[in-house]
N, CA, C and O atoms as CSV, one atom per row, in Angstrom:
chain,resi,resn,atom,element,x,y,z
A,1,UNK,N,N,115.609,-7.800,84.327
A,1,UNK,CA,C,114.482,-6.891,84.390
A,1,UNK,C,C,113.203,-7.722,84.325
A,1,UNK,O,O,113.107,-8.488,83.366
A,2,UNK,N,N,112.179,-7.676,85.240
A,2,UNK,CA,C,110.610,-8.557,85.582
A,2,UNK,C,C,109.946,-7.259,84.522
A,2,UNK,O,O,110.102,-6.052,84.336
A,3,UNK,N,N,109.287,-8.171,84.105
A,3,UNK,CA,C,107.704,-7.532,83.214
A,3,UNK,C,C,107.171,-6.901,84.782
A,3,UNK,O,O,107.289,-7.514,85.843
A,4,UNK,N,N,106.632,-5.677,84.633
A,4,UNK,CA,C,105.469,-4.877,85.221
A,4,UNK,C,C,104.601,-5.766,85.138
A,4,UNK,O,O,104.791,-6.629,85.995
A,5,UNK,N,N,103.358,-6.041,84.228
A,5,UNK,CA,C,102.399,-6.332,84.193
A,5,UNK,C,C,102.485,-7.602,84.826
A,5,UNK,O,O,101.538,-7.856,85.570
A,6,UNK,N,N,103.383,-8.476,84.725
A,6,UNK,CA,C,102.767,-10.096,85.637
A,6,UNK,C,C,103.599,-9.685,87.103
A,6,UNK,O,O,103.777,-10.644,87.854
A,7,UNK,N,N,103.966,-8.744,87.434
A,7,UNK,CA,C,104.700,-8.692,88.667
A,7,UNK,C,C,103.954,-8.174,89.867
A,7,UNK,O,O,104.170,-8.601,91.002
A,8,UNK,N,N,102.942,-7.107,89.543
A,8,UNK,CA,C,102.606,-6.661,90.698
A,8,UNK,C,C,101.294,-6.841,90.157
A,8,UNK,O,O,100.945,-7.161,89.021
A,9,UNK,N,N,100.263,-6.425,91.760
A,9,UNK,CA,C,99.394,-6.452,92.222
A,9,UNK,C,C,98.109,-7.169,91.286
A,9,UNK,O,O,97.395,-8.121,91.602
A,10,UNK,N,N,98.096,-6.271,89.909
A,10,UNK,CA,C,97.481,-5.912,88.806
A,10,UNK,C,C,97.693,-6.569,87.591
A,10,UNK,O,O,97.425,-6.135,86.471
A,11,UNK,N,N,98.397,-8.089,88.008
A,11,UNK,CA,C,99.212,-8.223,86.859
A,11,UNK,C,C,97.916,-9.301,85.996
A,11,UNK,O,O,96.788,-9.410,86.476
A,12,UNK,N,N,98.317,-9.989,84.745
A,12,UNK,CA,C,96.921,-10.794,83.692
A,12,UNK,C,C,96.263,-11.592,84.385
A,12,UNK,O,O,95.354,-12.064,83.703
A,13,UNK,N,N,96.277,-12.150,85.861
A,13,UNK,CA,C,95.351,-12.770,86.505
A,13,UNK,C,C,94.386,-12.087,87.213
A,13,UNK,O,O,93.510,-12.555,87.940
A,14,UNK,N,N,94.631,-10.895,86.927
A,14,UNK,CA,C,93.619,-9.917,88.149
A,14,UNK,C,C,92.849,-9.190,86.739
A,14,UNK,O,O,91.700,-8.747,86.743
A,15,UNK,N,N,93.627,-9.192,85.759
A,15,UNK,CA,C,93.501,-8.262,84.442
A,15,UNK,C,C,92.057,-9.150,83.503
A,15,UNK,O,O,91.117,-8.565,82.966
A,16,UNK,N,N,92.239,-10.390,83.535
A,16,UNK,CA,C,91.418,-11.480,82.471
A,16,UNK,C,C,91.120,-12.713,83.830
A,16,UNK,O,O,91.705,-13.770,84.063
A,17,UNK,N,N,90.081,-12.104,84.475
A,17,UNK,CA,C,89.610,-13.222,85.494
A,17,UNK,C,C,89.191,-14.505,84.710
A,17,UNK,O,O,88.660,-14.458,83.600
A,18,UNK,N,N,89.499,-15.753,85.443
A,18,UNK,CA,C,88.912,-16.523,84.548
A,18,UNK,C,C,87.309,-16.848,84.401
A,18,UNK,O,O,86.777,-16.096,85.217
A,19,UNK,N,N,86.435,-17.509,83.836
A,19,UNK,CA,C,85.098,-17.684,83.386
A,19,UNK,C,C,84.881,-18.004,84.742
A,19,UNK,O,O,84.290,-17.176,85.435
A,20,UNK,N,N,85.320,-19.235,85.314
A,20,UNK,CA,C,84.540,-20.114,86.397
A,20,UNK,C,C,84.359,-18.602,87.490
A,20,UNK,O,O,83.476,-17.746,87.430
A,21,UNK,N,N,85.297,-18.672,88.248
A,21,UNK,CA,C,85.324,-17.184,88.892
A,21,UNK,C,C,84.117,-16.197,88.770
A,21,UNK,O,O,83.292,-16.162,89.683
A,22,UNK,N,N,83.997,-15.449,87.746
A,22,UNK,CA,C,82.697,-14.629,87.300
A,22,UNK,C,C,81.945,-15.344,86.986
A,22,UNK,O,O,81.506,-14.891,85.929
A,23,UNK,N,N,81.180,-16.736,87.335
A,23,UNK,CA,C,79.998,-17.099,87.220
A,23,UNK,C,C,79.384,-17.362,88.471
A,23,UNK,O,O,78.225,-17.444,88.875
A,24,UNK,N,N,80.923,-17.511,89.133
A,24,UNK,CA,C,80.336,-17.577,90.726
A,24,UNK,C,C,79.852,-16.944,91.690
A,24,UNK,O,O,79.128,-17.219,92.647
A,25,UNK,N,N,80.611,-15.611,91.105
A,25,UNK,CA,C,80.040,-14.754,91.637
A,25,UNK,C,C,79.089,-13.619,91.354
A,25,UNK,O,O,78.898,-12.728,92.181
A,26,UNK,N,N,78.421,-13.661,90.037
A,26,UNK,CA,C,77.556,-13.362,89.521
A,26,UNK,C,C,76.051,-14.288,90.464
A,26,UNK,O,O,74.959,-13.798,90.750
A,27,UNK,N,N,76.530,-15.637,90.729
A,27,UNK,CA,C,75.531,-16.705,90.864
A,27,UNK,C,C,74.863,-16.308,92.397
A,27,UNK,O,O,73.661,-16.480,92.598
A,28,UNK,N,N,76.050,-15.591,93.774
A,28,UNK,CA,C,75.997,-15.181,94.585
A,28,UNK,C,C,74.867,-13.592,94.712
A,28,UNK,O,O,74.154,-13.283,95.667
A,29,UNK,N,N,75.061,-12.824,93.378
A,29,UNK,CA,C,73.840,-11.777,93.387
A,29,UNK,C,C,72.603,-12.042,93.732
A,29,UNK,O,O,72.187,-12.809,92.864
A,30,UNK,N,N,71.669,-11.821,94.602
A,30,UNK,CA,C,70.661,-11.656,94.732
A,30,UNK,C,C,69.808,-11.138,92.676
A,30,UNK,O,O,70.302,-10.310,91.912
A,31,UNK,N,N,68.684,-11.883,92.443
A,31,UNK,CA,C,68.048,-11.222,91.369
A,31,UNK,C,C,67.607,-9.666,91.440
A,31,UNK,O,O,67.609,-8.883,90.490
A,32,UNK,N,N,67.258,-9.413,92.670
A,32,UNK,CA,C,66.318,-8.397,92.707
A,32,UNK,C,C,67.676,-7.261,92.597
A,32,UNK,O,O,67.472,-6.189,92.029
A,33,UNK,N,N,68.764,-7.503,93.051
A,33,UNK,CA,C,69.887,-6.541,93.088
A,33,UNK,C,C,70.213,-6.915,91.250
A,33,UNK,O,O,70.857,-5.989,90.755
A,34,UNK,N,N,70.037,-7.539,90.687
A,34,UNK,CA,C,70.521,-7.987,89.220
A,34,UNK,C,C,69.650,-6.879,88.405
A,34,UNK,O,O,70.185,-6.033,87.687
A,35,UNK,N,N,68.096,-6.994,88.622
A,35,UNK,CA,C,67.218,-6.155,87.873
A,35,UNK,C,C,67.185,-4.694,88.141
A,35,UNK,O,O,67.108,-3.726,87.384
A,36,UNK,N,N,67.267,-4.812,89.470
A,36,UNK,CA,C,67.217,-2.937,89.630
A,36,UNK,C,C,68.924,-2.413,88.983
A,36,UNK,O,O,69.234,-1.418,88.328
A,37,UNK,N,N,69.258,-2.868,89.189
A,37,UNK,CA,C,70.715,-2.239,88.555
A,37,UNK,C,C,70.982,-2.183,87.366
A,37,UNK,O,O,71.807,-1.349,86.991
A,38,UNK,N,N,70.407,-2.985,86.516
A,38,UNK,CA,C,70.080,-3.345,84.928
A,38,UNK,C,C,68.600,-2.043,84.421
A,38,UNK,O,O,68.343,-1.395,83.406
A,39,UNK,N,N,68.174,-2.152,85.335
A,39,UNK,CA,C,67.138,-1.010,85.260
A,39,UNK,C,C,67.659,0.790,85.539
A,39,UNK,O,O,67.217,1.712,84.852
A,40,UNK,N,N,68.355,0.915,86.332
A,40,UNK,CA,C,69.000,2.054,86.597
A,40,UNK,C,C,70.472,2.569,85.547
A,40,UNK,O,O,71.182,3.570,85.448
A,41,UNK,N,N,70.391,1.467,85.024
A,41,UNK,CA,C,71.495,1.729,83.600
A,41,UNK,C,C,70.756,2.407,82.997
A,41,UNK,O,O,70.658,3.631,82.903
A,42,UNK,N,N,69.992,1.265,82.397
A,42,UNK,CA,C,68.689,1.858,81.365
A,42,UNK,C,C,68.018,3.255,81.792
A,42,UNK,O,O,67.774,4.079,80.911
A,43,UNK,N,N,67.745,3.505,83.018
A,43,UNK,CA,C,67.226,5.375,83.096
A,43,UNK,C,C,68.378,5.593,83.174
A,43,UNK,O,O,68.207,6.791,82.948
A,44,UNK,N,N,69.557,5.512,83.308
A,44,UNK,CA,C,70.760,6.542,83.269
A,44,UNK,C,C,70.780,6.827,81.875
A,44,UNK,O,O,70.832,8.006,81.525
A,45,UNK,N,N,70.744,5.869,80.985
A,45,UNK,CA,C,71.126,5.810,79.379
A,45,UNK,C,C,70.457,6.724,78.931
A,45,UNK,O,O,70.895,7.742,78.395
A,46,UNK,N,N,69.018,6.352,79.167
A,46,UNK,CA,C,67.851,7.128,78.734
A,46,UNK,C,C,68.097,8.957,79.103
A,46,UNK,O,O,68.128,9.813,78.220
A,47,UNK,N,N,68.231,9.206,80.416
A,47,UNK,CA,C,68.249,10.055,80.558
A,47,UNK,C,C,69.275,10.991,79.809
A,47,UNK,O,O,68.889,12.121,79.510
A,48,UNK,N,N,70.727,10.546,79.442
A,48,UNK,CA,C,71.668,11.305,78.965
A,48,UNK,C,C,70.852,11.390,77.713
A,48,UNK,O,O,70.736,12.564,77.360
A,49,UNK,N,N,70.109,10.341,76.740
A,49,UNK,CA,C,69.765,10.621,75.333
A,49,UNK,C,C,68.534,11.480,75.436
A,49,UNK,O,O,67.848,11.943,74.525
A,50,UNK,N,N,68.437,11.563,76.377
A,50,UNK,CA,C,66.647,12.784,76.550
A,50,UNK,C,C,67.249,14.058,76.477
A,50,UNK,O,O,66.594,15.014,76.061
A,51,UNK,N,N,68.798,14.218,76.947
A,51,UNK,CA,C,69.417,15.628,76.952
A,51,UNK,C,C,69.365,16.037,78.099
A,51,UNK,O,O,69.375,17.255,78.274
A,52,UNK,N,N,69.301,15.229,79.110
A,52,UNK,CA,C,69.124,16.061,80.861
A,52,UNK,C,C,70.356,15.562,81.803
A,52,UNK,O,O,70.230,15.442,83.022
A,53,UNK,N,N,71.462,15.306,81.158
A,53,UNK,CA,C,72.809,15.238,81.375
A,53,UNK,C,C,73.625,16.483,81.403
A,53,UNK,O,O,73.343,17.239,80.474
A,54,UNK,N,N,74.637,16.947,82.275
A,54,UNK,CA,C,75.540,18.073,81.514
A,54,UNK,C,C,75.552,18.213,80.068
A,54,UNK,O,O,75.223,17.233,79.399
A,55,UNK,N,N,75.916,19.395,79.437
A,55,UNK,CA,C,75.954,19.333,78.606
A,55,UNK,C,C,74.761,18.671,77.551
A,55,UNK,O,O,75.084,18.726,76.364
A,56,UNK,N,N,73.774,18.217,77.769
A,56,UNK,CA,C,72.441,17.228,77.271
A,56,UNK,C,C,72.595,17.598,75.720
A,56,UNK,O,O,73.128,16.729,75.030
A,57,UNK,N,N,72.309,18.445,75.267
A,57,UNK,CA,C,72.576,19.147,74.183
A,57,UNK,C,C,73.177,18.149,72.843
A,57,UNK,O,O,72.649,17.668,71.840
A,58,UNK,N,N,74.611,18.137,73.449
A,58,UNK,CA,C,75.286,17.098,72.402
A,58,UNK,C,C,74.866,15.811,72.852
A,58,UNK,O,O,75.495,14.943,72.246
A,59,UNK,N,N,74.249,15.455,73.475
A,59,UNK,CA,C,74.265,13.931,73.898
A,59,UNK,C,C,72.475,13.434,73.211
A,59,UNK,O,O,72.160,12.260,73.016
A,60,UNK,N,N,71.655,14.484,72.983
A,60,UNK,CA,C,70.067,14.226,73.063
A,60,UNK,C,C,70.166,12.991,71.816
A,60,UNK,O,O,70.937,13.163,70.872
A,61,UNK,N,N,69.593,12.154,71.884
A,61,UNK,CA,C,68.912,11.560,70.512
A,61,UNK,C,C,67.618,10.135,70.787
A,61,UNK,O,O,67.675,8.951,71.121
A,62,UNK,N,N,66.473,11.186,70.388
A,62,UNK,CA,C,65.690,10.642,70.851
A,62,UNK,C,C,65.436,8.780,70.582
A,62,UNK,O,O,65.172,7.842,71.333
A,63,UNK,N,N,65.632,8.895,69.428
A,63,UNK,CA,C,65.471,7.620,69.065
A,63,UNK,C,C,65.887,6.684,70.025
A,63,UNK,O,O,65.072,5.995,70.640
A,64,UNK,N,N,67.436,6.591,70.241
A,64,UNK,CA,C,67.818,5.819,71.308
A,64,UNK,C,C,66.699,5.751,72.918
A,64,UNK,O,O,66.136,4.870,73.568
A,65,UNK,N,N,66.876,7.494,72.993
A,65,UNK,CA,C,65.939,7.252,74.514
A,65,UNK,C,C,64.619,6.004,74.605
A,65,UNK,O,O,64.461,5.180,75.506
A,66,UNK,N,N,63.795,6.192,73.385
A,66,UNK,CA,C,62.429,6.141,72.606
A,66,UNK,C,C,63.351,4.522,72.996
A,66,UNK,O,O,62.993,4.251,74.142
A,67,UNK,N,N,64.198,3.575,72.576
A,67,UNK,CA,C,64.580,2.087,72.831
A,67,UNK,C,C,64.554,2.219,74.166
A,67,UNK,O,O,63.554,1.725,74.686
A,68,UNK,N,N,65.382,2.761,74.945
A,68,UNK,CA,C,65.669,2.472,75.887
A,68,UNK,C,C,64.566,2.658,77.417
A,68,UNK,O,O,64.686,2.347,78.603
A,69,UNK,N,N,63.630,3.254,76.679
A,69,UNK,CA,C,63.056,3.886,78.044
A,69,UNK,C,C,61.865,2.583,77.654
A,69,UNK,O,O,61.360,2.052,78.643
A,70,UNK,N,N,61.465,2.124,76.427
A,70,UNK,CA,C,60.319,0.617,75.947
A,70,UNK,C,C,61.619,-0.180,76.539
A,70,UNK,O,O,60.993,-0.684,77.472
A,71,UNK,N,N,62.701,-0.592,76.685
A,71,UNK,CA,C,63.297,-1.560,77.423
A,71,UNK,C,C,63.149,-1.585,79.010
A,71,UNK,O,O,62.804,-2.599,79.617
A,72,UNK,N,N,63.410,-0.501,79.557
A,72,UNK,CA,C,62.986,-0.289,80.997
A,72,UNK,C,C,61.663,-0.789,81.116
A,72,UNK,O,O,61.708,-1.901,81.641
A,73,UNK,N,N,60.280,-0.368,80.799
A,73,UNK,CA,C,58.987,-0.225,80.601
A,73,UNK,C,C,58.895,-1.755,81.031
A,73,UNK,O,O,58.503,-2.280,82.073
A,74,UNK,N,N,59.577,-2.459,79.428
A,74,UNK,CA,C,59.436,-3.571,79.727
A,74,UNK,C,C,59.660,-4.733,81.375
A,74,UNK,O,O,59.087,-5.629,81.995
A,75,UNK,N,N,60.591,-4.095,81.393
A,75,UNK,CA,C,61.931,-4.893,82.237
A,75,UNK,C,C,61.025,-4.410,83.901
A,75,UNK,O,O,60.581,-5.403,84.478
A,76,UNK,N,N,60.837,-3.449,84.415
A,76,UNK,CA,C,59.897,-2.808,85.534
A,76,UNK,C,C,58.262,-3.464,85.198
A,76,UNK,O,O,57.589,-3.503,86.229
A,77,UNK,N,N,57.918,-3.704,84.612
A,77,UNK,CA,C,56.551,-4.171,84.589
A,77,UNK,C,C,56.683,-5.621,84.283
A,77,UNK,O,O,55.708,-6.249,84.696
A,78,UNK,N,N,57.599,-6.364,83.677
A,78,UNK,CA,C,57.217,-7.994,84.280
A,78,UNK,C,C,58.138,-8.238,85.418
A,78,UNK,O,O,57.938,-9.319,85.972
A,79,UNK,N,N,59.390,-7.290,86.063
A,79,UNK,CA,C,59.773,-7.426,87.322
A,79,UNK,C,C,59.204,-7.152,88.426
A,79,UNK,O,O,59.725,-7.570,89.460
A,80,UNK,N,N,58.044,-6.414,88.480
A,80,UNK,CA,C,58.157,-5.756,88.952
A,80,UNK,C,C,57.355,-6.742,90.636
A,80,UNK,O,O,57.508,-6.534,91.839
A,81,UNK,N,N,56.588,-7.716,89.908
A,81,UNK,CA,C,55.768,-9.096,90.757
A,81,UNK,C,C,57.282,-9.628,91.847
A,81,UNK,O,O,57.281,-9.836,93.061
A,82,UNK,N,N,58.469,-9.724,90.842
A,82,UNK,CA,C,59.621,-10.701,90.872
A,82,UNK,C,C,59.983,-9.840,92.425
A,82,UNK,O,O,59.893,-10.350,93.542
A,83,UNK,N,N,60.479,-8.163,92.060
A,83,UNK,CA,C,60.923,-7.640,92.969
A,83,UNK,C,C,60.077,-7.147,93.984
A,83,UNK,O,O,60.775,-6.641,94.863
A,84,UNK,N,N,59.270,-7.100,94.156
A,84,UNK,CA,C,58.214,-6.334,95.236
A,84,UNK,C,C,58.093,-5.024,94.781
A,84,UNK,O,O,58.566,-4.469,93.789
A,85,UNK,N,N,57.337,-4.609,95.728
A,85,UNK,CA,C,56.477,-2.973,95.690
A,85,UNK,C,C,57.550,-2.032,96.045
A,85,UNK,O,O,57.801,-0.986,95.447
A,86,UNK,N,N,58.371,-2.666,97.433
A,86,UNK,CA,C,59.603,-1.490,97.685
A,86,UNK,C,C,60.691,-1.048,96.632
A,86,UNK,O,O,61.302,0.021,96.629
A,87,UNK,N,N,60.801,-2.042,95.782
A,87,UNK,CA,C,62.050,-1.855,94.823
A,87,UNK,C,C,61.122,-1.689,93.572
A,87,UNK,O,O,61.836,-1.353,92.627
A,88,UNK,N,N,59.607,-1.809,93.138
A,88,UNK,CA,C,59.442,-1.462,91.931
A,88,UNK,C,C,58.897,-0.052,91.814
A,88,UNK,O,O,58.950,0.587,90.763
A,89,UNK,N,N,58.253,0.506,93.195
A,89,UNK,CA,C,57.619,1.670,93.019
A,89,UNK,C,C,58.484,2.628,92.641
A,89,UNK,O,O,58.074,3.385,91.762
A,90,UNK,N,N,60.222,2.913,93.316
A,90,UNK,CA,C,60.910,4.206,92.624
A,90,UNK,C,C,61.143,3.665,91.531
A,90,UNK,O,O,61.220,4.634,90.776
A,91,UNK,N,N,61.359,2.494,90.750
A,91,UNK,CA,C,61.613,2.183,89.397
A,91,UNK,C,C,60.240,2.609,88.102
A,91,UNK,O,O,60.364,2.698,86.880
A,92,UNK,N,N,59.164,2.776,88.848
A,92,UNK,CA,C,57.887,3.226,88.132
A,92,UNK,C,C,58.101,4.623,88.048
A,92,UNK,O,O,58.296,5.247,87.005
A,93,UNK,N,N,58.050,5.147,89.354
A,93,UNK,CA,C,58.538,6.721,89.047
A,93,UNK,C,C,59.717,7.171,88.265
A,93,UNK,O,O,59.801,8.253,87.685
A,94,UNK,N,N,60.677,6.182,88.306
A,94,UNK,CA,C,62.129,7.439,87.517
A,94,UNK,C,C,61.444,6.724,85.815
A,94,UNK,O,O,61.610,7.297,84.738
A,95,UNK,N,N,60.841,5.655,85.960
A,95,UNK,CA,C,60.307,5.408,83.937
A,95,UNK,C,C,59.256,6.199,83.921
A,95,UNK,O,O,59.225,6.600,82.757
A,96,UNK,N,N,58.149,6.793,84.635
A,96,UNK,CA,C,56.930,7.973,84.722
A,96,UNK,C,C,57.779,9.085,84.111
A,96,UNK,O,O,57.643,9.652,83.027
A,97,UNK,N,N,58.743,9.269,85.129
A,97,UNK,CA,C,59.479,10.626,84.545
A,97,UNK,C,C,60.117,10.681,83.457
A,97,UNK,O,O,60.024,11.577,82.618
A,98,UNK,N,N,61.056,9.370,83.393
A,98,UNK,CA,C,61.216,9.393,81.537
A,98,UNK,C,C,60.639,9.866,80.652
A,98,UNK,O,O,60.908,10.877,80.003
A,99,UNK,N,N,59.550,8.953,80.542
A,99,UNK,CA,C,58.462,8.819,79.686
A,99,UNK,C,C,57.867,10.350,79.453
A,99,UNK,O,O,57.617,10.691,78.296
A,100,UNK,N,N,57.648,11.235,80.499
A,100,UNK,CA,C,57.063,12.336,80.887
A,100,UNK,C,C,58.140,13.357,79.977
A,100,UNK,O,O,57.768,14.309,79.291
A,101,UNK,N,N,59.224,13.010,80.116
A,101,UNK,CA,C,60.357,13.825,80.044
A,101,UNK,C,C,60.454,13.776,78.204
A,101,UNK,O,O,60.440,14.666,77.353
A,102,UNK,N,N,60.526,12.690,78.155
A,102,UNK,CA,C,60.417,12.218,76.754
A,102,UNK,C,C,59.370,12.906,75.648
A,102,UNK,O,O,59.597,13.288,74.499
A,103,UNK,N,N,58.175,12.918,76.409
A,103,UNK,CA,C,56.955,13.797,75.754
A,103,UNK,C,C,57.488,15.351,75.714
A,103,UNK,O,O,57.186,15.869,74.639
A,104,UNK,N,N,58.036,16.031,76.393
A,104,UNK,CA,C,58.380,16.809,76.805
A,104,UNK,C,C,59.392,17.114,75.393
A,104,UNK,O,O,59.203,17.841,74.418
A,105,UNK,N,N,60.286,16.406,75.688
A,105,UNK,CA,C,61.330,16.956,74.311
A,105,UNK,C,C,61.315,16.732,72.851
A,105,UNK,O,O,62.222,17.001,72.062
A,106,UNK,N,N,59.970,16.112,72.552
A,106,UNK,CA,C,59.572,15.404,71.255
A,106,UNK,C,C,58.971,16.313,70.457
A,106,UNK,O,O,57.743,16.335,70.535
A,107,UNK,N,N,59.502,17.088,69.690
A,107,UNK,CA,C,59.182,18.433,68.236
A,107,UNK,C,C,57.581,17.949,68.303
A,107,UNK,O,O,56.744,18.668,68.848
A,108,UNK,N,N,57.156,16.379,67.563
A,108,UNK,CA,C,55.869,15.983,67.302
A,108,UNK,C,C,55.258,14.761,68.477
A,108,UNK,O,O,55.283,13.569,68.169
A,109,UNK,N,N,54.706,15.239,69.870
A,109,UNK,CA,C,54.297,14.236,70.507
A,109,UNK,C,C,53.457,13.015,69.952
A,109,UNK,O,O,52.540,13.008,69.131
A,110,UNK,N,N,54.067,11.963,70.671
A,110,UNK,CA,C,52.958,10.459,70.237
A,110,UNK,C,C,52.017,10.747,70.706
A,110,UNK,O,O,52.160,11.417,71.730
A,111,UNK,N,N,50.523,10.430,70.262
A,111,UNK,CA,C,48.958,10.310,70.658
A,111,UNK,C,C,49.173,9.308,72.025
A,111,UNK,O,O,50.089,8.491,72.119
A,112,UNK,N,N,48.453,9.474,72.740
A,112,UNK,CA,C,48.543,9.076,74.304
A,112,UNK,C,C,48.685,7.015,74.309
A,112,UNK,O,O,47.669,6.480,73.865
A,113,UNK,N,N,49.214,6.557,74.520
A,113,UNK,CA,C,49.141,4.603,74.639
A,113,UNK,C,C,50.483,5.010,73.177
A,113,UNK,O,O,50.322,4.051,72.422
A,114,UNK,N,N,51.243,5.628,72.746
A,114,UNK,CA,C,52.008,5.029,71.634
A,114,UNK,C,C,53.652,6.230,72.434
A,114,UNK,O,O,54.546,6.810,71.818
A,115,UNK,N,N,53.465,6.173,73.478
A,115,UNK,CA,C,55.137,6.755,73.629
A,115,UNK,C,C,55.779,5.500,74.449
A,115,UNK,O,O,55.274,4.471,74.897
A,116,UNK,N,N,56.941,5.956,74.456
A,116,UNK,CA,C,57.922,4.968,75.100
A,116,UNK,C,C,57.771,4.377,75.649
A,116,UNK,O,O,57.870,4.741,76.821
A,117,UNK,N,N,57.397,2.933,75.402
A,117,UNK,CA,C,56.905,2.057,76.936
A,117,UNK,C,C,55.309,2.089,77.277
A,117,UNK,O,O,54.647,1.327,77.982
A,118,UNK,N,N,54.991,3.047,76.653
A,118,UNK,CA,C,53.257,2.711,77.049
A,118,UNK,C,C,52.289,1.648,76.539
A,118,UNK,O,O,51.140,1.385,76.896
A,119,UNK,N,N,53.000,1.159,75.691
A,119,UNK,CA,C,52.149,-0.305,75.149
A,119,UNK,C,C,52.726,-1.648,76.576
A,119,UNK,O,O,52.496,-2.858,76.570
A,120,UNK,N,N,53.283,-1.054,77.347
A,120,UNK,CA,C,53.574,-1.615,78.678
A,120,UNK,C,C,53.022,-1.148,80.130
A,120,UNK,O,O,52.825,-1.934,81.057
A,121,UNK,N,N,52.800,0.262,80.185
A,121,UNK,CA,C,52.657,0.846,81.193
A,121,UNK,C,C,51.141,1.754,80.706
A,121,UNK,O,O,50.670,2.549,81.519
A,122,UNK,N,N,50.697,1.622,79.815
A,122,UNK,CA,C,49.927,2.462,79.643
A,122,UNK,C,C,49.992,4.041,79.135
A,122,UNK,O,O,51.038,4.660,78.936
A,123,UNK,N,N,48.597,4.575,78.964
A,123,UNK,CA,C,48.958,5.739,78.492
A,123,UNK,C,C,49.595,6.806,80.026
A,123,UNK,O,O,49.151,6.846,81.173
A,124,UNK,N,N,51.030,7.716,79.248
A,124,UNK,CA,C,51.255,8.651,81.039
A,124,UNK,C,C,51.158,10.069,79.962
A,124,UNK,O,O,51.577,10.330,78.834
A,125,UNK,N,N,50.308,10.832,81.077
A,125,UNK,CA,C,49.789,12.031,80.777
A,125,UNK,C,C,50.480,13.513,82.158
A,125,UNK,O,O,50.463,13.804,83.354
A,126,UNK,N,N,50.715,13.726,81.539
A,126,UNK,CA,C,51.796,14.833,82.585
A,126,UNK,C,C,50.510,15.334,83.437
A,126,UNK,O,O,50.653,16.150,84.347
């Protein structure tokens, strides 16, 4: 009787790639494909903790959003030179809307320059 797991297709070499392998091809990414995708986590994240996911409800907690949407902020405004205007302008808008969104679900809003990311982007006013 052969072990399943080292026999077919799927077996611990396909399962635990080795290091060299995933550096190489990490090394092959374009940056600008590295940041926007690292950026579109971050509004996905954000967005489920803002509560505008199915279900949002059980998922809301601002605090997290409140990290994650000052990590985007960050990450879109010193990329944003790196990637150009075509790839930073929808990345300004979906963190506008965060940010917007964010004010939006906050019991006690921040005074304008102190919400998520605006000590990066400035004060955003709906």
């Amino acid at each position: 009787m052969s072990d399943a797991a080292s026999s077919g297709p799927a077996g611990p070499a396909e399962q635990n790639p080795d290091f060299d392998s995933l550096t190489r091809d990490i090394a092959d990414v374009p940056a600008v494909e590295v940041i926007t995708t690292v950026a579109v986590h971050l509004m996905s994240s954000a967005a489920v903790n803002l509560g505008l996911a199915e279900e949002g409800a059980e998922h809301k907690d601002l605090d997290e959003a409140r990290k994650l949407i000052t990590a985007l902020a960050g990450l879109v405004t010193a990329g944003a030179t790196e990637i150009g205007s075509y790839h930073a302008a929808p990345l300004r808008d979906g963190l506008k809307s965060l940010q917007l969104a964010f004010r939006e679900a906050s019991t006690v809003p921040d005074e304008p320059g102190q919400g998520p990311g605006e000590k990066y982007t400035g004060p955003v006013l709906g």
